[in-house]
N, C-alpha and C positions, 0 to 999 in steps of 0.2 A: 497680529502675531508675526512675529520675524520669518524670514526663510529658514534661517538655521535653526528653528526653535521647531519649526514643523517639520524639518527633513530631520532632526533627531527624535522627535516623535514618531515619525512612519519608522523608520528606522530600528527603534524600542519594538513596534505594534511586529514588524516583520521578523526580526529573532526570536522575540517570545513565543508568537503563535506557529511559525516556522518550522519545529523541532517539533511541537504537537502533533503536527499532520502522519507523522509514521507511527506513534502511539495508537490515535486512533484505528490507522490499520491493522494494525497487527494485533490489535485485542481482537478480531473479525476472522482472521486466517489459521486455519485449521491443516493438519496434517496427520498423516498417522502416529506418530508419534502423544498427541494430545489425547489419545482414546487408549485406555488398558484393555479392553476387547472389543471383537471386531462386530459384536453386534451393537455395541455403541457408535461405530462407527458407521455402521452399515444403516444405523436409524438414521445419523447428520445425512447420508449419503440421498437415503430416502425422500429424505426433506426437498431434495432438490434435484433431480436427474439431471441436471445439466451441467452437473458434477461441477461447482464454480472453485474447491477445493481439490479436485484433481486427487479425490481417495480413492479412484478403481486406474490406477497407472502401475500395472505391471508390465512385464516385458508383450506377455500377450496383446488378442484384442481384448478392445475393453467387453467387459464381462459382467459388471451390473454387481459383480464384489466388491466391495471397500478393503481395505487394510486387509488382506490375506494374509499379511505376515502374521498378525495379531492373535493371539490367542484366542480361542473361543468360551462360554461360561461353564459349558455344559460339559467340557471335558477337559482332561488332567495333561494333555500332551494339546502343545499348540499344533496347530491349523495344517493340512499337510502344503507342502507347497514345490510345485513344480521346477520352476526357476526363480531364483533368487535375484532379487532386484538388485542393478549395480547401478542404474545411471541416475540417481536422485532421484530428483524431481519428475522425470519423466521415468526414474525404474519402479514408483511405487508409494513413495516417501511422501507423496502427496505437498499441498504448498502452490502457490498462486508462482505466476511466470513473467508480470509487468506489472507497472504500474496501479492501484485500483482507482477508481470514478473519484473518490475523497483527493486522493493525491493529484488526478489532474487536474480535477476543479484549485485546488491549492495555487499547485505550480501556475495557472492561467490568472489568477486574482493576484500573486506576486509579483511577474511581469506587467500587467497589467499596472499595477500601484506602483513601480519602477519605472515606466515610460512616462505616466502620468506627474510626476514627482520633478522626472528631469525636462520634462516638458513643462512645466512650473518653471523652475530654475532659470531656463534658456529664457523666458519671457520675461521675467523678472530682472534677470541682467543686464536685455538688450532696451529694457525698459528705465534702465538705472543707469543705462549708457547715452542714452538720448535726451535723458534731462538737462535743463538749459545749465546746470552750475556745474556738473562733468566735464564741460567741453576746453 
């Protein structure tokens, strides 16, 4: 198989699968905004204390509540609330802050097959340059 015919194959393999990698995260990340009450939220929140969804980020300290903005089931007036979140992500809105584990495994297997590729190339060249009918 030629050069060209396998660097347009990785090439194909890395756009296609490329553009997937943020799909799959973002089916996974969770905010307040995903939950119509807060004790649905307050269960995801359960699920994990280590809050990896960043649902108990109000101006306060954290407090072991999720979504406080969020209405509650049990009653006809949402949730009281003390201050009102303004700074995103970190006022309350909940939402991941970097990268997650899917995307840098991604990013490192793209590089990866990118050094390996042009490193192909380079030997290939200096291999096509050395042949005795070249010269």
């Amino acid at each position: 198989m030629g050069i060209r015919v396998t660097g347009l194959l990785a090439a194909t393999v890395i756009f296609a699968t490329g553009p997937l990698g943020g799909l799959a995260h973002a089916q996974t990340d969770l905010d307040c905004s995903d939950f119509t009450y807060q004790e649905d939220a307050q269960a995801e929140f359960d699920r994990n204390l280590n809050d990896p969804y960043r649902l108990d980020e109000d101006q306060g300290p954290d407090d072991g509540i999720a979504c406080e903005i969020l209405p509650r089931r049990n009653t006809t007036a949402p949730a009281t609330v003390t201050a009102v979140p303004t700074l995103g992500v970190q006022g309350g809105l909940g939402g991941a802050t970097g990268p997650g584990d899917f995307e840098r495994v991604l990013g490192v297997g793209l590089v990866l097959g990118a050094v390996a590729l042009a490193g192909a190339y380079t030997v290939r060249r200096r291999r096509h340059s050395r042949s005795p009918g070249n010269a």
